[in-house]
FIMIVEX-853130 format. One record per residue (C-alpha): residue number from 1; residue in one letter; x, y negated, z. Coordinates in Angstrom, 2 decimals, always signed. Layout:
(NUM,'a',(X,Y,Z))
...
END
This chain:
(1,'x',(-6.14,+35.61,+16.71))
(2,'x',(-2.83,+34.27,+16.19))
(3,'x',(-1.72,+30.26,+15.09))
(4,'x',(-1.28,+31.69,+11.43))
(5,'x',(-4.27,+33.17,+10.92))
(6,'x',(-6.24,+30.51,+12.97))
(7,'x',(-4.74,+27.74,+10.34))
(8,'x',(-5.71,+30.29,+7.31))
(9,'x',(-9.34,+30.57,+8.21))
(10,'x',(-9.74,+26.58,+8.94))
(11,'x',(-7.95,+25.85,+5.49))
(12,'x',(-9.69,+28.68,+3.63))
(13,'x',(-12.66,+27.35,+4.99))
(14,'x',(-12.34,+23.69,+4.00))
(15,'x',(-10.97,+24.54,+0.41))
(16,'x',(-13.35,+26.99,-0.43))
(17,'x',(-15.98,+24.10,-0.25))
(18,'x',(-14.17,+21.36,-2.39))
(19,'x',(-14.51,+20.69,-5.87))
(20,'x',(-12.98,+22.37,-8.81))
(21,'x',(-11.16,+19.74,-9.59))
(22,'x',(-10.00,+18.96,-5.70))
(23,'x',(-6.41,+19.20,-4.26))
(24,'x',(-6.60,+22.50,-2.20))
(25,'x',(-4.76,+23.01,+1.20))
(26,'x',(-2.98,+26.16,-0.28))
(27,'x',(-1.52,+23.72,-3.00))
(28,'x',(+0.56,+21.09,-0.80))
(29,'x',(+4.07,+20.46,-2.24))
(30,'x',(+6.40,+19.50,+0.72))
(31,'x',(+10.60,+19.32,+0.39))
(32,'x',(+10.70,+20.71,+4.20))
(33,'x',(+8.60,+23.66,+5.20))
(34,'x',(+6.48,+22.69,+8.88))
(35,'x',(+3.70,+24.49,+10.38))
(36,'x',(+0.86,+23.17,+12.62))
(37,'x',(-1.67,+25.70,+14.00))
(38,'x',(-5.21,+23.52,+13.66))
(39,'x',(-3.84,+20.80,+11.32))
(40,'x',(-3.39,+21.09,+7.34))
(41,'x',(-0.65,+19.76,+5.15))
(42,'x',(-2.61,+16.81,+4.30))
(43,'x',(-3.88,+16.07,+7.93))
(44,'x',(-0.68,+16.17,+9.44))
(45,'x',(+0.77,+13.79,+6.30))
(46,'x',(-2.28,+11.29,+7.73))
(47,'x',(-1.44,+11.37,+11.19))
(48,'x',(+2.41,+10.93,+10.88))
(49,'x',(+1.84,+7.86,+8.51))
(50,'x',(-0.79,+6.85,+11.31))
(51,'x',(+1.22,+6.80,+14.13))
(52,'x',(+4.25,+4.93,+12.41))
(53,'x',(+5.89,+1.69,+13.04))
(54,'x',(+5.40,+0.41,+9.77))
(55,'x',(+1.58,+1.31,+10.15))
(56,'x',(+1.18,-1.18,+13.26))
(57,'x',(+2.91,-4.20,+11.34))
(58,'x',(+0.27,-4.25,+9.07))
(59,'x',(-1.92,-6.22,+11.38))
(60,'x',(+0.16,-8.91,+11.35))
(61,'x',(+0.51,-9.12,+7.25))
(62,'x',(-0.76,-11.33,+5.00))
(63,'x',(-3.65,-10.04,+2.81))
(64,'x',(-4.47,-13.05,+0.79))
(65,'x',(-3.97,-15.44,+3.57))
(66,'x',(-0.29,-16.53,+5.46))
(67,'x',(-0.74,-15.81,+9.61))
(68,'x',(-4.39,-15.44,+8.93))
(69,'x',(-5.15,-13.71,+12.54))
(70,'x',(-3.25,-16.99,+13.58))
(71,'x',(-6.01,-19.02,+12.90))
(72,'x',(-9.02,-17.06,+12.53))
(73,'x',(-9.00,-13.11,+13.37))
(74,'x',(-12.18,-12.29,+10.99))
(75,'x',(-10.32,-13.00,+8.13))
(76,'x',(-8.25,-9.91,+6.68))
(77,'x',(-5.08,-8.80,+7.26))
(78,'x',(-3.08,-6.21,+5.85))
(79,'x',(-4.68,-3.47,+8.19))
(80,'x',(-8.13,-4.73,+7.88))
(81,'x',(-7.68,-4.13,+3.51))
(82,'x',(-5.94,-0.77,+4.39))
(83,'x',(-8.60,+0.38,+6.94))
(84,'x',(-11.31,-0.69,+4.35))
(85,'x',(-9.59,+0.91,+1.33))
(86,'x',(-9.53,+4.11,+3.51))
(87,'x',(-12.98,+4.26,+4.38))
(88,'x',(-14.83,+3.18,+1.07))
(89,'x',(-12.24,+5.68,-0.45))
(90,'x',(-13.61,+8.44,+1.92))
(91,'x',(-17.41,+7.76,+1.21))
(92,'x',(-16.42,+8.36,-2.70))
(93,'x',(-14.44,+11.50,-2.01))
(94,'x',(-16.65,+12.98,+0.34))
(95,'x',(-19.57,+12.59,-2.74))
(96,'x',(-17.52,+14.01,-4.92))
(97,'x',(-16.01,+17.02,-2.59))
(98,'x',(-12.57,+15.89,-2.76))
(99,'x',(-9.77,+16.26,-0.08))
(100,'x',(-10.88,+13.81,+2.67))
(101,'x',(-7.30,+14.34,+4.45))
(102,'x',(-5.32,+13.71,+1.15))
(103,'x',(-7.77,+11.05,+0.63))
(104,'x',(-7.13,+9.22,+3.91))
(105,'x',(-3.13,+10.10,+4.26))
(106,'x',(-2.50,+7.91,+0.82))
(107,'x',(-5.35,+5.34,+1.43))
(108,'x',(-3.14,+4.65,+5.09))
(109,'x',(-0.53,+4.68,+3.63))
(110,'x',(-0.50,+2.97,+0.13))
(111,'x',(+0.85,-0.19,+1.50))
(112,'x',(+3.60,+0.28,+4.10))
(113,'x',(+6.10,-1.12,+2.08))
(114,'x',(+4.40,-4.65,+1.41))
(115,'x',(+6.59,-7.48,+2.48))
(116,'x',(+5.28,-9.99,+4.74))
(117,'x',(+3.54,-12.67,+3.28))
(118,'x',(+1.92,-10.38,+0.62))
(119,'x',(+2.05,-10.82,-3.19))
(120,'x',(+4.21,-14.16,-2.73))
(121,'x',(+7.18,-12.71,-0.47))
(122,'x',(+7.08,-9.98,-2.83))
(123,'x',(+8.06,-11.90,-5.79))
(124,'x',(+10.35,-13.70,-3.90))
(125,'x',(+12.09,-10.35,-3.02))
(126,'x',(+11.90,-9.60,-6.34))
(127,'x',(+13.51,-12.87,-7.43))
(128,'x',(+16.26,-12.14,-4.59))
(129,'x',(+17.01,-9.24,-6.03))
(130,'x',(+17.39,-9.83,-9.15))
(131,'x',(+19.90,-12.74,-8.78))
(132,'x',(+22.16,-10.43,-6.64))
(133,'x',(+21.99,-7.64,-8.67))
(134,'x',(+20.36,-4.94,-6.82))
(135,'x',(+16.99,-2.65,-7.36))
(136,'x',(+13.94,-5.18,-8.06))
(137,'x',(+11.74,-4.96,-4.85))
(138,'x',(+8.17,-3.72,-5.96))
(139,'x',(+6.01,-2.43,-2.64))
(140,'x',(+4.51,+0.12,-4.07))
(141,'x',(+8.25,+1.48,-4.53))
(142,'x',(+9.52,+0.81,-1.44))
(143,'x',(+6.29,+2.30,+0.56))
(144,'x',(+7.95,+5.18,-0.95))
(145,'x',(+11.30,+4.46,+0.45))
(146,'x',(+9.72,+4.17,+4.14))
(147,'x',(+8.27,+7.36,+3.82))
(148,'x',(+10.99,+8.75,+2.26))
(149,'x',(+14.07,+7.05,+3.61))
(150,'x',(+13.54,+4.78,+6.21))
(151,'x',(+10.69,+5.85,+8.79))
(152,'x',(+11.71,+7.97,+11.38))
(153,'x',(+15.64,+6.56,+12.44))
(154,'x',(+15.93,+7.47,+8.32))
(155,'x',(+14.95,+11.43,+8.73))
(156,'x',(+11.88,+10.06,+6.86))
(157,'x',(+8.59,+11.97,+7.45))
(158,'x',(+8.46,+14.86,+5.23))
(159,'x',(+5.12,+13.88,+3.50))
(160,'x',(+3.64,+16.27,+0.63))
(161,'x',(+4.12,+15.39,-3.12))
(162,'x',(+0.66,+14.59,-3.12))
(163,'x',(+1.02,+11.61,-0.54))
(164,'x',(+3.82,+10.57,-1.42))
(165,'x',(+2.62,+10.42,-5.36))
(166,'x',(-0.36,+8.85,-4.51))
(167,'x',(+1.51,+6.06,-2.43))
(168,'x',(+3.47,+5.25,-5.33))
(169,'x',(+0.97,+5.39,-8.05))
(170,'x',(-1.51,+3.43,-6.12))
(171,'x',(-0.45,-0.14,-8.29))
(172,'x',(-1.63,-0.37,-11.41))
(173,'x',(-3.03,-2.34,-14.51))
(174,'x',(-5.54,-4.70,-13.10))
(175,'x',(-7.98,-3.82,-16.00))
(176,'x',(-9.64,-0.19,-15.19))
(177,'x',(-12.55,+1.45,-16.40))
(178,'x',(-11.10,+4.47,-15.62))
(179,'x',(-8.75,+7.27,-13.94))
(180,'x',(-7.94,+10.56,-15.38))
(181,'x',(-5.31,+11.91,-12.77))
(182,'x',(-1.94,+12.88,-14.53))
(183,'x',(-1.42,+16.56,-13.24))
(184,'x',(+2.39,+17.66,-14.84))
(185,'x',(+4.16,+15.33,-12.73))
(186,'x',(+7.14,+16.11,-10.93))
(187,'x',(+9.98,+14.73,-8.79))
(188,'x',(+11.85,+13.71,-12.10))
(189,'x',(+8.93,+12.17,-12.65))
(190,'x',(+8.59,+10.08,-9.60))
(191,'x',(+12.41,+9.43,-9.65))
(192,'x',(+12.72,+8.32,-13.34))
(193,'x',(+9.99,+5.58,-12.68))
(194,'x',(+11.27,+4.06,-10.37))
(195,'x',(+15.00,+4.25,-12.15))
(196,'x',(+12.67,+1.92,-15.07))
(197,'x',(+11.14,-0.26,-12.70))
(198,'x',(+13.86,-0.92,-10.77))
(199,'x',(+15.36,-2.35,-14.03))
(200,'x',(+12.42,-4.30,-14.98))
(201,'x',(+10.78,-2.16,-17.06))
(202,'x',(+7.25,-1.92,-18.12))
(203,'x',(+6.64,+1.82,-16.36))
(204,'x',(+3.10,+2.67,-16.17))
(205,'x',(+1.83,+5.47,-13.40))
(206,'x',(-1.22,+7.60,-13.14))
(207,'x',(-1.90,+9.33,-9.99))
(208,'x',(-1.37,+13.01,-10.27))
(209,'x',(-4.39,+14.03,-8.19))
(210,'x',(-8.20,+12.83,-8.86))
(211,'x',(-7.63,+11.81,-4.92))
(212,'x',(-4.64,+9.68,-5.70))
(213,'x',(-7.26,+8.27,-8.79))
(214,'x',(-10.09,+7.51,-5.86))
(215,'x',(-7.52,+5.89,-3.90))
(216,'x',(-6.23,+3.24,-6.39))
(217,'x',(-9.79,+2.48,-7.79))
(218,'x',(-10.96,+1.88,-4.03))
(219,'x',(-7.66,-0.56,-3.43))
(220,'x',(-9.52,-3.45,-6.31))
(221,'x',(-12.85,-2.14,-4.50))
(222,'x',(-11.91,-3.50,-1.24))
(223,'x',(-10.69,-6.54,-1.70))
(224,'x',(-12.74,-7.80,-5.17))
(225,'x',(-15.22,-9.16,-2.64))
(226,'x',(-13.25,-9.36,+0.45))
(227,'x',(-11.22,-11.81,-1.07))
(228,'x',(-14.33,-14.13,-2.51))
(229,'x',(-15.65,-13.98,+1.31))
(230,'x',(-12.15,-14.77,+3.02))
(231,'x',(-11.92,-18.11,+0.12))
(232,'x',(-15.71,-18.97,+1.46))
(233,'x',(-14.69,-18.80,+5.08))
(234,'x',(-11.93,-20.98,+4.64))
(235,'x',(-13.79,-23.40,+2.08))
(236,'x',(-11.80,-23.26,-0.86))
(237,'x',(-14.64,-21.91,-2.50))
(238,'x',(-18.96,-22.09,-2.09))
(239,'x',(-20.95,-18.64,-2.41))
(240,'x',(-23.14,-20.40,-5.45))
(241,'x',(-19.56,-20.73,-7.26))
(242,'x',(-20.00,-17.12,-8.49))
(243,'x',(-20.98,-16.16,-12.06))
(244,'x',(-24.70,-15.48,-12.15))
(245,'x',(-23.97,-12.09,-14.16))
(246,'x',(-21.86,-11.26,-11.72))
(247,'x',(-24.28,-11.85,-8.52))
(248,'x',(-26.82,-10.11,-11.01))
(249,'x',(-24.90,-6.92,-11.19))
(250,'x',(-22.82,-6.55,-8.81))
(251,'x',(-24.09,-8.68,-5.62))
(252,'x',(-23.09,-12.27,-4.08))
(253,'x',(-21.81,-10.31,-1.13))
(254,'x',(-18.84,-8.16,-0.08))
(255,'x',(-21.45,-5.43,+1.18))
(256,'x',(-23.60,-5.66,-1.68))
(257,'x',(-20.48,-5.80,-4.22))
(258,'x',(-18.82,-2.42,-2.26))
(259,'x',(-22.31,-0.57,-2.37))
(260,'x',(-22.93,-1.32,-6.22))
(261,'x',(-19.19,-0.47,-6.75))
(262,'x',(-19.28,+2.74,-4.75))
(263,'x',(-22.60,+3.91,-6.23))
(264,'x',(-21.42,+3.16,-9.92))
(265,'x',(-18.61,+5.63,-9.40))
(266,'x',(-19.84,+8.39,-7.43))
(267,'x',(-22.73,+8.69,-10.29))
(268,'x',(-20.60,+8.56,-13.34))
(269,'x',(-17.89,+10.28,-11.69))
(270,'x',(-19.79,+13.44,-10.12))
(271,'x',(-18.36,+16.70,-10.99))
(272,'x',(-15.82,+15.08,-13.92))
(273,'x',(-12.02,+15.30,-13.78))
(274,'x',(-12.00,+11.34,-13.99))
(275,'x',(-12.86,+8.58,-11.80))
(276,'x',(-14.79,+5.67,-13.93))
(277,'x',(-17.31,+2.94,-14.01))
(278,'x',(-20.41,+2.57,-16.62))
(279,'x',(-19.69,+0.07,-19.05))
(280,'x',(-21.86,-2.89,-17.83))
(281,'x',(-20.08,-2.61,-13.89))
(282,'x',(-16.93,-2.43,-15.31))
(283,'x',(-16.86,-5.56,-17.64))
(284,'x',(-18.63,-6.91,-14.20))
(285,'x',(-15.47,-5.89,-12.12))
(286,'x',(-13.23,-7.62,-14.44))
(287,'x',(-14.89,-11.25,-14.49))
(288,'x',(-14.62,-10.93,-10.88))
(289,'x',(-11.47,-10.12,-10.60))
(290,'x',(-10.19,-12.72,-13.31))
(291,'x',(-12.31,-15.15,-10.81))
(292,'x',(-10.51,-13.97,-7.82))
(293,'x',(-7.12,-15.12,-9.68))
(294,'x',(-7.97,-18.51,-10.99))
(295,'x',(-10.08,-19.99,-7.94))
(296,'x',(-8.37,-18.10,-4.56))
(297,'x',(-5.08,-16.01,-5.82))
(298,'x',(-3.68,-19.17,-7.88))
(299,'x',(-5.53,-21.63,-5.70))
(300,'x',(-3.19,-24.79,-4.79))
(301,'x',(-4.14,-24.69,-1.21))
(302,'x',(-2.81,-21.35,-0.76))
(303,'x',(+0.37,-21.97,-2.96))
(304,'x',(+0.98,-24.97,-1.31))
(305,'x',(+3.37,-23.21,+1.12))
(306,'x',(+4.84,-20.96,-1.29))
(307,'x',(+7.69,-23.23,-2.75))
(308,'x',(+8.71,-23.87,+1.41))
(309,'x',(+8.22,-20.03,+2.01))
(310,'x',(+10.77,-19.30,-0.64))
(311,'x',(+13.50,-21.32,+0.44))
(312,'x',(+13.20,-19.67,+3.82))
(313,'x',(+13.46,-16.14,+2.22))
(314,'x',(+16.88,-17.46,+0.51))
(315,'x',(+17.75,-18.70,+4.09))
(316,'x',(+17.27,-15.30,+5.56))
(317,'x',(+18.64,-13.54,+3.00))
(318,'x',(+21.98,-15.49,+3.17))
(319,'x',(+22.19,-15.45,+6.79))
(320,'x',(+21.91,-11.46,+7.40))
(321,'x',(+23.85,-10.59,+4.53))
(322,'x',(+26.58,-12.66,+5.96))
(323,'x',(+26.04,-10.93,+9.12))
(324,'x',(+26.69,-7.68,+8.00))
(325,'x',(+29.55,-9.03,+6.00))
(326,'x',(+31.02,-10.29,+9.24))
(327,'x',(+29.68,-7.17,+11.44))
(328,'x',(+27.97,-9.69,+13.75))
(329,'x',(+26.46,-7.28,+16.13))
(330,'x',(+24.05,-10.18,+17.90))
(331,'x',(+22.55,-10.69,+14.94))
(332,'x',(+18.59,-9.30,+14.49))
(333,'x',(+19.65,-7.37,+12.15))
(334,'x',(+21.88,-5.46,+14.06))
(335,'x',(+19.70,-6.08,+17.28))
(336,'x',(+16.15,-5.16,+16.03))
(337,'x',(+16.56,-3.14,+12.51))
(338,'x',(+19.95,-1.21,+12.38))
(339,'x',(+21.26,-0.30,+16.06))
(340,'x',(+16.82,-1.13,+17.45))
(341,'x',(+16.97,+1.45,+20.48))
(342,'x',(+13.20,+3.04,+19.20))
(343,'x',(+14.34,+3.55,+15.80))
(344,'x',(+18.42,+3.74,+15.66))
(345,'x',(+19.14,+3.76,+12.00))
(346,'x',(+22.78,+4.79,+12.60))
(347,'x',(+26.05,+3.90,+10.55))
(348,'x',(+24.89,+6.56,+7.52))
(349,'x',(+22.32,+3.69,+6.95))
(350,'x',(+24.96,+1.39,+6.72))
(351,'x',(+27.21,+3.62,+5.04))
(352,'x',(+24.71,+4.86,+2.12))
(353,'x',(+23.20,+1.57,+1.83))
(354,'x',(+24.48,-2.06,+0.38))
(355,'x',(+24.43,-4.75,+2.89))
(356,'x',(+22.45,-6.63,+0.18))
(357,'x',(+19.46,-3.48,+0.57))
(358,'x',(+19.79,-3.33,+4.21))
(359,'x',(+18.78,-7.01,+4.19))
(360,'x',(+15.61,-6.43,+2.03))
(361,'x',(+14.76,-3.27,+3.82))
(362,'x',(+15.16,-5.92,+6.75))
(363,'x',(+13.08,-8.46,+5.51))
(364,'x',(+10.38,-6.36,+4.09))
(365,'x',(+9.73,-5.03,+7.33))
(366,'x',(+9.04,-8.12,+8.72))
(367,'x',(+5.58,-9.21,+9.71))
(368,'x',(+4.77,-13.05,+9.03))
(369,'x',(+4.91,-14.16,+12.44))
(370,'x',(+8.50,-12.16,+13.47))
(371,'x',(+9.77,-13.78,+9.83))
(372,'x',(+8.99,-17.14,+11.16))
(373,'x',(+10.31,-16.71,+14.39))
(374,'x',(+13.46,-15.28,+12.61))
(375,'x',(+13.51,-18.28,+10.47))
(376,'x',(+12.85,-20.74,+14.18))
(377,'x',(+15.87,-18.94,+15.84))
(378,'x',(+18.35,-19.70,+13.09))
(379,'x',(+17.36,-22.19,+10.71))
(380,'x',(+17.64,-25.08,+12.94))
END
């Protein structure tokens, strides 16, 4: 049998035993045409974003909690969420017959393009970019640009419109009962919000796939009670601080709160073009997640750094900018991100790009640790 016909039958066999309402093999959207004789589109999308640079630096990202592995490695990290977020997502598609490969390929992949230092260095970007004019950082957006743009010495890895939809439309409102995936979407689509958000518009995305929908419900799902256990293990909050009708429904603990959450939607979701809670888990979810912000997320014990950590952003900013302006080749920026002998980004970078972009896509990069050590070697 030859590689063509090989793939065909392992495809035709895996499609022909998903759901109705499932992303099919035969249906993967990609801009350049590749071929792999045992591996299908969505498989191959997994294993590139697996095997990526941006991939490994997200063990040494901030989840919740700045250099967290520094301290104490059981508390989570940016791989740990994304590892978690993968796997719960997996149990739910794999209920529902869904694409596991699609599945796993966005789950990996959702948050490549988070700055270090999490939410906060985010809106700092943000901030950054808005004083200097330029395209407001959101990491949702720029996981896109990675994939796109960036990974790869900029030949970017070819993902599917699936994956690379399901990337983007991961972030949403933080209030949902439900997902019904938005199916007439397009690369206009995809383009034109990021064109609004990029302004500061109030753009709203639905994934365009029920996998992309399993994806972004499973994101809240891992870290609702991750979160409430990292804030216990660090003592800025006591287990018998939780709601009683929250414990009551949903569990005290992470485990418990992921099983009730996982159950909940793989019952009311079962053979439905929608991904959704009952009512009673769903106002549940909610209250914990409007917990989560006022005791850990807004929590003056984490923040306490955040006024420090946002002067040394400016600091960095400034001083690669001006290094570009000035071509200083010495500089990191030139060293480790533009002319980095792995992953030569070239003059085109330069060329096609502001030196005010280059800088963010610099800075994003960054895990905490290498933006500290940036900030050690030249903010003296």
């Amino acid at each position: 049998m030859d590689e063509e016909n090989f793939q065909k039958n392992i495809l035709d066999f895996e499609d022909k035993n998903l759901s109705l309402y499932a992303v099919k093999n035969f249906q993967a959207r990609r801009k350049r045409k590749i071929f792999h004789p045992f591996r299908g589109p969505f498989a191959r999308d997994r294993d590139h974003v697996l095997y990526s640079g941006s991939f490994r630096r997200y063990i040494g990202k901030t989840q919740v909690i700045y250099l967290a592995a520094s301290f104490d490695e059981q508390l989570s990290n940016r791989s740990i969420h994304t590892l978690q977020v993968s796997q719960i997502a997996r149990t739910i598609g794999k209920a529902l017959k869904l694409n596991l490969d699609l599945i796993e390929a966005i789950a990996l992949g959702h948050d490549l393009g988070h700055a270090p230092f999490g939410h906060d260095g985010e809106e700092i970007l943000k901030e950054i970019c808005r004083e200097r004019g330029i395209d407001l950082f959101f990491h949702n957006i720029h996981s896109l640009r990675i994939v796109d743009d960036l990974a790869d010495a900029c030949k970017g890895m070819n993902l599917t419109f699936q994956v690379r939809d399901g990337i983007l439309s991961h972030d949403g409102e933080i209030n949902e009962k439900y997902l019904k995936p938005n199916r007439n979407k397009s690369e206009v689509y995809l383009t034109n919000y990021c064109k609004k958000k990029y302004l500061g518009e109030n753009a709203q995305i639905i994934p365009a796939t029920l996998e992309g929908c399993v994806v972004r419900m499973s994101d809240a799902i891992s870290y609702l009670g991750q979160d409430f256990e990292d804030a216990i293990r660090i003592d800025i909050l006591k287990r018998e601080m939780l709601p009683k009708e929250i414990k009551k429904r949903l569990g005290e603990k992470n485990t418990d709160i992921i099983d009730t959450l996982v159950r909940d939607i793989i019952i009311n979701s079962y053979d439905r073009d929608e991904i959704l809670y009952s009512d009673d888990v769903a106002e549940k979810v909610f209250k914990l997640k409007n917990f989560n912000i006022e005791k850990i997320y807004q929590n003056d014990k984490l923040k306490k750094e955040k006024e420090k950590l946002r002067t040394e952003f400016y600091f960095l900013f400034n001083k690669f900018f001006n290094d570009i302006k000035n071509v200083d080749v010495n500089s990191l920026i030139y060293k480790e991100w533009i002319f980095n002998r792995g992953t030569n980004k070239g003059e085109d970078y330069i060329n096609n790009n502001s030196p005010k972009q280059v800088v963010i896509d610099f800075i994003a990069s960054m895990t905490d640790r290498y933006f500290y050590q940036a900030f050690k070697k030249y903010g003296k």
